[in-house]
SETORNU-876898 format. One record per residue: x, y, z of N, C-alpha, C, O in turn. Coordinates in pm, 1 decimal. Each point is the difference from the previous one (the first is absolute). Example, Ala and Ser with C-alpha at 12.3 -4.5 7.8 and 13.67 -1.06 7.14 Angstrom:
// SETORNU-876898
+----------+----------+----------+----------+----------+----------+----------+----------+----------+----------+----------+----------+
|      n.u |      n.v |      n.w |     ca.u |     ca.v |     ca.w |      c.u |      c.v |      c.w |      o.u |      o.v |      o.w |
+----------+----------+----------+----------+----------+----------+----------+----------+----------+----------+----------+----------+
|   1319.0 |   -569.0 |    780.0 |    -89.0 |    119.0 |      0.0 |     90.0 |    120.0 |      0.0 |    103.6 |     -1.9 |     66.5 |
|   -138.6 |    106.9 |   -138.5 |     82.0 |    119.0 |      6.0 |    -77.0 |    109.0 |     73.0 |     50.9 |    110.8 |     16.9 |
+----------+----------+----------+----------+----------+----------+----------+----------+----------+----------+----------+----------+
// end
This chain:
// SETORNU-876898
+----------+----------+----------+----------+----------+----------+----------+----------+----------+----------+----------+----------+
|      n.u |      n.v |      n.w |     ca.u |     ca.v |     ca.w |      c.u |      c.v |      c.w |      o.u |      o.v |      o.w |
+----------+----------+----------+----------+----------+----------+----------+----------+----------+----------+----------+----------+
|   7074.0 |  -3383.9 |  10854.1 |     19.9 |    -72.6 |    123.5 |   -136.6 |    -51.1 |     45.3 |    -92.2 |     80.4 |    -13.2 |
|     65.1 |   -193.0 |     61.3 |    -73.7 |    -85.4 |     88.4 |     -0.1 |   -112.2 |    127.5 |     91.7 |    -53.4 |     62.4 |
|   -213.5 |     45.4 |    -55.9 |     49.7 |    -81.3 |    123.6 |     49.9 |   -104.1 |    -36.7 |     80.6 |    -19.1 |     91.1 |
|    -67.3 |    -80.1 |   -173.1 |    134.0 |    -80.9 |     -9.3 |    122.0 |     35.7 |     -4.5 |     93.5 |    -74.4 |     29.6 |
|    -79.0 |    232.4 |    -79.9 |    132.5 |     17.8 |     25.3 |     53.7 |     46.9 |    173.3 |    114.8 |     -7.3 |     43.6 |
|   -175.1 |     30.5 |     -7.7 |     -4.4 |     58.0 |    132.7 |     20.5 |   -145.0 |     58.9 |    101.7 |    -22.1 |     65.8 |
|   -171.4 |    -52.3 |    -81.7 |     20.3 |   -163.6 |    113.0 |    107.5 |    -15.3 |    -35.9 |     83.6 |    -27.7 |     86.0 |
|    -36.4 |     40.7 |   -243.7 |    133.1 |    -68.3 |    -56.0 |     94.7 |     55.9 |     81.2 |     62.0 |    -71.8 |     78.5 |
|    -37.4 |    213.2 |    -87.1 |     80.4 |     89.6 |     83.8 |     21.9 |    -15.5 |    172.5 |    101.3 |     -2.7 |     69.8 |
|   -207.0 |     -3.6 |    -47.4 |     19.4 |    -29.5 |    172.3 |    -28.8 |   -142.4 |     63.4 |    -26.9 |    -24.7 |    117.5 |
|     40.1 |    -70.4 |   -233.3 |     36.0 |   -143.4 |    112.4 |    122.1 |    -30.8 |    -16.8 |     78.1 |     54.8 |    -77.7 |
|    -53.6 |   -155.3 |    159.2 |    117.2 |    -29.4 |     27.2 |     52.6 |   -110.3 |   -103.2 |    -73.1 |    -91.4 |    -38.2 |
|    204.4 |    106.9 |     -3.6 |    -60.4 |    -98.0 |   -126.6 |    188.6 |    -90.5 |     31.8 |    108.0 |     50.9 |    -29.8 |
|   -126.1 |   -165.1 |     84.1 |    108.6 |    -31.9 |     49.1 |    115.7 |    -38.3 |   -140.1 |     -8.5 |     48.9 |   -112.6 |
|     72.5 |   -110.0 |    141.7 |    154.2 |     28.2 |   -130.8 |     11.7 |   -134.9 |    -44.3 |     38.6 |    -72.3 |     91.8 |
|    -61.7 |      0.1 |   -220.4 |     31.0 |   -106.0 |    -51.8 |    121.6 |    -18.1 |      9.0 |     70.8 |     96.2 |     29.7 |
|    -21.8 |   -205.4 |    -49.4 |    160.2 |    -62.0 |     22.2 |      0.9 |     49.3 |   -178.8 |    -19.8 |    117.8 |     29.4 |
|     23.4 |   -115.9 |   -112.1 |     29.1 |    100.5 |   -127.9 |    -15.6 |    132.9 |     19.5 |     20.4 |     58.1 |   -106.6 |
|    -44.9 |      9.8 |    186.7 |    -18.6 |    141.2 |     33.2 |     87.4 |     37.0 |     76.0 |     10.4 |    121.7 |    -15.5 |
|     93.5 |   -174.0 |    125.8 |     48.1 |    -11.0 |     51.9 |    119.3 |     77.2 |    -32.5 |     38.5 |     95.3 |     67.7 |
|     38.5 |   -153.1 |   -208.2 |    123.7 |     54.7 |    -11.7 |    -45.0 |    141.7 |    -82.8 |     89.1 |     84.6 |      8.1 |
|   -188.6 |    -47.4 |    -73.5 |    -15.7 |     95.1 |    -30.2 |     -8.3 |    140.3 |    101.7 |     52.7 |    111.2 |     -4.0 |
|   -142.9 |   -176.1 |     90.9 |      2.3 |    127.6 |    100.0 |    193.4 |     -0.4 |     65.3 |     55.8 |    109.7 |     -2.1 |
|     -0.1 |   -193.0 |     36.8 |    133.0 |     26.1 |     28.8 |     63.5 |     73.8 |   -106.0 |     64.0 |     94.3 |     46.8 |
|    -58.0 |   -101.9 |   -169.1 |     46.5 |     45.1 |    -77.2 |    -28.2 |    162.8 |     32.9 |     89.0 |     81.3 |     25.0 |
|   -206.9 |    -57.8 |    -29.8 |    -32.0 |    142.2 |    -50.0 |     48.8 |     62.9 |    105.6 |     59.3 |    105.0 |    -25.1 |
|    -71.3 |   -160.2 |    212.0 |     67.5 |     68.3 |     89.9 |    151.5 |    -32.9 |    -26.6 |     68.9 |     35.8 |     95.5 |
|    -20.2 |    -75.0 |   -164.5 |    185.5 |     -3.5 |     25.4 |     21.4 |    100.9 |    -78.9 |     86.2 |     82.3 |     30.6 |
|   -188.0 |    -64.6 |   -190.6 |     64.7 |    150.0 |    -84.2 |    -53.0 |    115.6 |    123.5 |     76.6 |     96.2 |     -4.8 |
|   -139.5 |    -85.0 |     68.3 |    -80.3 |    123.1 |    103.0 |    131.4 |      3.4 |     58.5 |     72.5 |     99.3 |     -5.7 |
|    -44.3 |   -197.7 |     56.7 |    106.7 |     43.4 |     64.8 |    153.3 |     56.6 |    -61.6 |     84.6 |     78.4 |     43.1 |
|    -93.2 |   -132.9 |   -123.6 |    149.1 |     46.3 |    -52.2 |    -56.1 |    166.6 |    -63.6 |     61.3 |    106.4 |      8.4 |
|   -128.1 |   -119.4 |    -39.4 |    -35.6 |    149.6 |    -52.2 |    -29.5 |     89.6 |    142.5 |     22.0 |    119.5 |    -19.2 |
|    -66.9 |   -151.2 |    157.3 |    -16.2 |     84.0 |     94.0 |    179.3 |     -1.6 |     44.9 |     32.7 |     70.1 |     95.8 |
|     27.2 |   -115.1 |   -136.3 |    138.9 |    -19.7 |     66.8 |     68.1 |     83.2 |    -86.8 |     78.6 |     88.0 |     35.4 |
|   -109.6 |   -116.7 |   -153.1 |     89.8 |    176.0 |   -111.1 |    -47.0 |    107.4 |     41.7 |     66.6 |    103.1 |    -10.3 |
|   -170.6 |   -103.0 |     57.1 |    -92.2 |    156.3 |      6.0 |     31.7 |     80.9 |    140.5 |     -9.5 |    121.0 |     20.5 |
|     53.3 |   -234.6 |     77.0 |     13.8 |     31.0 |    109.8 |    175.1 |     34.8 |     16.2 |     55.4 |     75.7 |     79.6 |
|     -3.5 |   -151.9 |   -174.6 |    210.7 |     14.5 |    -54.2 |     27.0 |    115.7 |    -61.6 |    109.7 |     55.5 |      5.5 |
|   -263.2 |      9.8 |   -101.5 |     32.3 |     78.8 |    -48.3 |    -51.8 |    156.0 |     -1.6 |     47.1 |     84.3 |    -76.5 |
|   -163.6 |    -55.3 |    183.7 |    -43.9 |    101.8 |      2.2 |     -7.1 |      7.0 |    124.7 |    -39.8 |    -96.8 |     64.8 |
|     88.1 |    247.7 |     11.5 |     13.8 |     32.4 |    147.8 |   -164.1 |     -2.7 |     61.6 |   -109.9 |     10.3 |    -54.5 |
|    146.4 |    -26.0 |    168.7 |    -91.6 |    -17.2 |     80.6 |    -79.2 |     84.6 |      7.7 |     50.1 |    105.3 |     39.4 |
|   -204.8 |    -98.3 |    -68.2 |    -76.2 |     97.2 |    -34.1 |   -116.8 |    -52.4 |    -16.9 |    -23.7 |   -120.7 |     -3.7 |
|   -100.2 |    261.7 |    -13.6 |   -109.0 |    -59.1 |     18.1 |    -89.7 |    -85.7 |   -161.2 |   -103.6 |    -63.6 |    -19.4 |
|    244.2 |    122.9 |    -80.4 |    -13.0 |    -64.0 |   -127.2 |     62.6 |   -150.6 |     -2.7 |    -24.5 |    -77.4 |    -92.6 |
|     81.7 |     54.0 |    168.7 |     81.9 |   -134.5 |     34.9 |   -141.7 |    -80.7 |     52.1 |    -38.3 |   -106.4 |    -48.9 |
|    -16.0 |    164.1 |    134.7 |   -104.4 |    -96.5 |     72.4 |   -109.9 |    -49.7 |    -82.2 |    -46.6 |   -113.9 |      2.9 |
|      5.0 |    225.5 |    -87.0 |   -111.0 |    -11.7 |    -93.3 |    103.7 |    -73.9 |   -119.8 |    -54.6 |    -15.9 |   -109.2 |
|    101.6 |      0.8 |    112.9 |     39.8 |   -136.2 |   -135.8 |     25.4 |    -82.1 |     49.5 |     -4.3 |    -93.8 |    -79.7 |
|     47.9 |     44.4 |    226.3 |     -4.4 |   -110.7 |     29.8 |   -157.8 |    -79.1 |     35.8 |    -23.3 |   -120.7 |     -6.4 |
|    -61.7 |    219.8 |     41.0 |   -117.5 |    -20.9 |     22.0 |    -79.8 |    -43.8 |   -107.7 |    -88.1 |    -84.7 |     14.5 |
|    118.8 |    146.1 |   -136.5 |    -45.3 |    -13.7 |   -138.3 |     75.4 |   -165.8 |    -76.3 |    -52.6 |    -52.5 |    -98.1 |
|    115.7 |     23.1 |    132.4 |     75.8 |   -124.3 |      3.1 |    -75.2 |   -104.1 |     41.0 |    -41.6 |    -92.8 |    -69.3 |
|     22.0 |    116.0 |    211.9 |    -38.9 |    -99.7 |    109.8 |   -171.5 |      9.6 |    -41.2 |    -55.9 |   -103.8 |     35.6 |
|    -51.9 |    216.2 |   -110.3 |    -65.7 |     -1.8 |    -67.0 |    -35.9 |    -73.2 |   -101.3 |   -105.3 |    -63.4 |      5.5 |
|    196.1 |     58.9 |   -128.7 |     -8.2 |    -91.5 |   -136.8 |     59.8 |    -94.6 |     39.0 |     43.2 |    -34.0 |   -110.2 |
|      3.2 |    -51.6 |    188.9 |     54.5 |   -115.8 |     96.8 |   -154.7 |    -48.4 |     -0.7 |    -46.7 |    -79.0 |    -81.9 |
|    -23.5 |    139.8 |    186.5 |   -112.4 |    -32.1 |     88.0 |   -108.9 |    -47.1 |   -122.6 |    -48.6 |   -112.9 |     -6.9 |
|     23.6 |    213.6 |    -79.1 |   -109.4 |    -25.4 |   -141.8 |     30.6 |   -102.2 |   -138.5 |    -67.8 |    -47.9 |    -90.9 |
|    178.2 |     46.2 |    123.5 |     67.0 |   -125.1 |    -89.8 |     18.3 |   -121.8 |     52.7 |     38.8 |    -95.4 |    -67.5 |
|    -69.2 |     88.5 |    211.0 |    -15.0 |   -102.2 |     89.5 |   -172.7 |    -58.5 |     15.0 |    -42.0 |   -109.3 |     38.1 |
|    -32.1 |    233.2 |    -85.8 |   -128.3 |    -29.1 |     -1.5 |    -20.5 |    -49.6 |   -115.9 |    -54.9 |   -109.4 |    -12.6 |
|     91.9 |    175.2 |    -80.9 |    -47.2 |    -38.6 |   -160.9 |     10.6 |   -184.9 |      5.7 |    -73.0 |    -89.1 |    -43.4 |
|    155.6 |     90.2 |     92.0 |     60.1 |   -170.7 |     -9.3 |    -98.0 |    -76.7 |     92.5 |    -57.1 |   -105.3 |    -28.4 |
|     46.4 |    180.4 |    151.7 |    -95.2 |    -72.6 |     77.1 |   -162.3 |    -52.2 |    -68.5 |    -60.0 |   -107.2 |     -7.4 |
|     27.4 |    280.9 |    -43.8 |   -143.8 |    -27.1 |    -64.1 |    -26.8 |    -50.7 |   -125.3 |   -112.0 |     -2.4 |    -51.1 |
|    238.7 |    -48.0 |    -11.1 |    -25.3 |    -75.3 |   -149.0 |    -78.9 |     44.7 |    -76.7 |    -86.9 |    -74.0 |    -46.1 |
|     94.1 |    203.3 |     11.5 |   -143.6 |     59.5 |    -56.1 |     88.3 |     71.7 |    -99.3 |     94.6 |     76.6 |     18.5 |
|   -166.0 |   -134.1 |   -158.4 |     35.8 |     78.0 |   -142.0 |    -56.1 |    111.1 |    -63.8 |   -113.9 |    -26.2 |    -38.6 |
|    148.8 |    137.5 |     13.1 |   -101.7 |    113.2 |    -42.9 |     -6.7 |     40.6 |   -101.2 |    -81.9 |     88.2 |    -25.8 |
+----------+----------+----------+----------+----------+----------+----------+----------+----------+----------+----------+----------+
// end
């Protein structure tokens, strides 16, 4: 890690009109997968932490796309 990755990481990096349907995409599977998880496991504090963990790899797969960065 360096400081280019660090600027890369914390600016704001607004959404190309080709980027666009990707990030929709990845939140509509988040969602259908927080909607089984929530149909299918009782309410609990293991329920919260997978929906959280969801709304997590949502959030970093939303970045990956943002920061266009190949590794």
């Amino acid at each position: 890690m360096n400081r280019d990755d660090l600027i890369t990481w914390f600016t704001y990096h607004a959404p190309t009109p080709d980027q666009l349907p990707k990030y929709e995409a990845i939140r509509a599977a988040a969602l259908v997968f927080a909607e089984v998880v929530v149909q299918n496991t009782p309410p609990s504090a293991d329920q919260t932490v997978a929906i959280r963990k969801i709304r997590e790899a949502a959030m970093i797969a939303n970045a990956s796309i943002a920061c266009e960065r190949v590794e």
